[in-house]
C-alpha positions as CSV (number, residue, x, y, z in Angstrom):
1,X,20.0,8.5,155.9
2,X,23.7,9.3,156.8
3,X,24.9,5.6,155.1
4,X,22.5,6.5,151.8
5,X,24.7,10.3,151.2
6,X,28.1,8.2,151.8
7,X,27.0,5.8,149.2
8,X,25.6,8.3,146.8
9,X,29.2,10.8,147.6
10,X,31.1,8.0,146.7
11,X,29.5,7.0,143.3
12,X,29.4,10.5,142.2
13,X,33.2,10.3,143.0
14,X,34.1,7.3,141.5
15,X,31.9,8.5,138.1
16,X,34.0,11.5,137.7
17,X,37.0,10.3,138.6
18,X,36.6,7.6,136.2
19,X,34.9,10.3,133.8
20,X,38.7,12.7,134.3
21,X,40.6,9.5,133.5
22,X,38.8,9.0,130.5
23,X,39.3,13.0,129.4
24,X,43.1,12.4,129.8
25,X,43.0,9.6,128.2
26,X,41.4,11.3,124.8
27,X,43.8,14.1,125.1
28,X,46.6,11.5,125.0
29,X,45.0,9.5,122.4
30,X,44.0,12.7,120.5
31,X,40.7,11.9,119.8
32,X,38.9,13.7,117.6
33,X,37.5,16.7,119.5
34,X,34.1,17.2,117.0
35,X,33.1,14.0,117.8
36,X,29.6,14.2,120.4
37,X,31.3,11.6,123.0
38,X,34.6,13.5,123.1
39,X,32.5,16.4,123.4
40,X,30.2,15.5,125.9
41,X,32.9,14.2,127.9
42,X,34.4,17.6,128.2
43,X,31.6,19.4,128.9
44,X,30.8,17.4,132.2
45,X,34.7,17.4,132.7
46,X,35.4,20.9,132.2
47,X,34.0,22.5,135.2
48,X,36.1,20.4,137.4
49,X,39.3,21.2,135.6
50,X,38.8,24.9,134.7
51,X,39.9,25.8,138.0
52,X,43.4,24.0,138.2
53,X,43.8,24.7,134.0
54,X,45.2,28.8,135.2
55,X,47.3,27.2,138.1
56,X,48.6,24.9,136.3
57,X,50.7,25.4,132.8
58,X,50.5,22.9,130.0
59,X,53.9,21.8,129.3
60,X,52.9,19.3,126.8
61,X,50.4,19.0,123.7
62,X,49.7,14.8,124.5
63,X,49.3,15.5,129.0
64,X,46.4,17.5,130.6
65,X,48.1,18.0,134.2
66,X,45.1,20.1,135.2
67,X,42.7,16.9,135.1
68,X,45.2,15.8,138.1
69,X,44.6,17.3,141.0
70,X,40.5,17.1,140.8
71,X,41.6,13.2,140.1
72,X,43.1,13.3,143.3
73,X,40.9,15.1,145.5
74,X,38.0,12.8,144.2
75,X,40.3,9.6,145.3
76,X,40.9,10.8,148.3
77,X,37.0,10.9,148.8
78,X,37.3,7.5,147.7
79,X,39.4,6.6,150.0
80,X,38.2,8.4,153.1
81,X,34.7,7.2,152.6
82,X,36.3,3.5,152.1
83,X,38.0,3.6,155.3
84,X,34.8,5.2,157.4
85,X,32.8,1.9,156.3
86,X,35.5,-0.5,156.5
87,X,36.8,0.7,160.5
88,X,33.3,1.1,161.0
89,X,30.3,3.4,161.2
């Protein structure tokens, strides 16, 4: 049961994480933000960011720095969970 919520944590981790990268990436890139992927992408996205977007100022139009730090956290998940199965249960 335990090894089934460490599997599921980390995909749900990895998904977003992937998910933020791809949200920074289209604010680089300016994509078009009317299209329904770009959309969609912030939509799932946004709750994870809207917390760091007041903490964190916008210094540049082409960078969202607030995607970081939920980037980061969700790594270190990554990582932590990585390191439980590979040392051992």
């Amino acid at each position: 049961m335990l090894r089934t919520l460490q599997v599921a944590l980390y995909v749900v981790a990895v998904v977003l994480f992937w998910l933020l990268a791809f949200r920074m990436a289209a604010v680089a890139l300016r994509l078009n933000p009317y299209r329904p992927a770009v959309q969609w992408l912030f939509r799932i996205t946004e709750p994870l960011v809207r917390p760091f977007r007041r903490r964190i100022a916008r210094t540049s139009p082409r960078l969202e720095y607030a995607a970081l730090p939920p980037m980061l956290l969700l790594l270190l998940i990554i990582v932590l969970i990585g390191l439980k199965t590979w040392l051992g249960r």
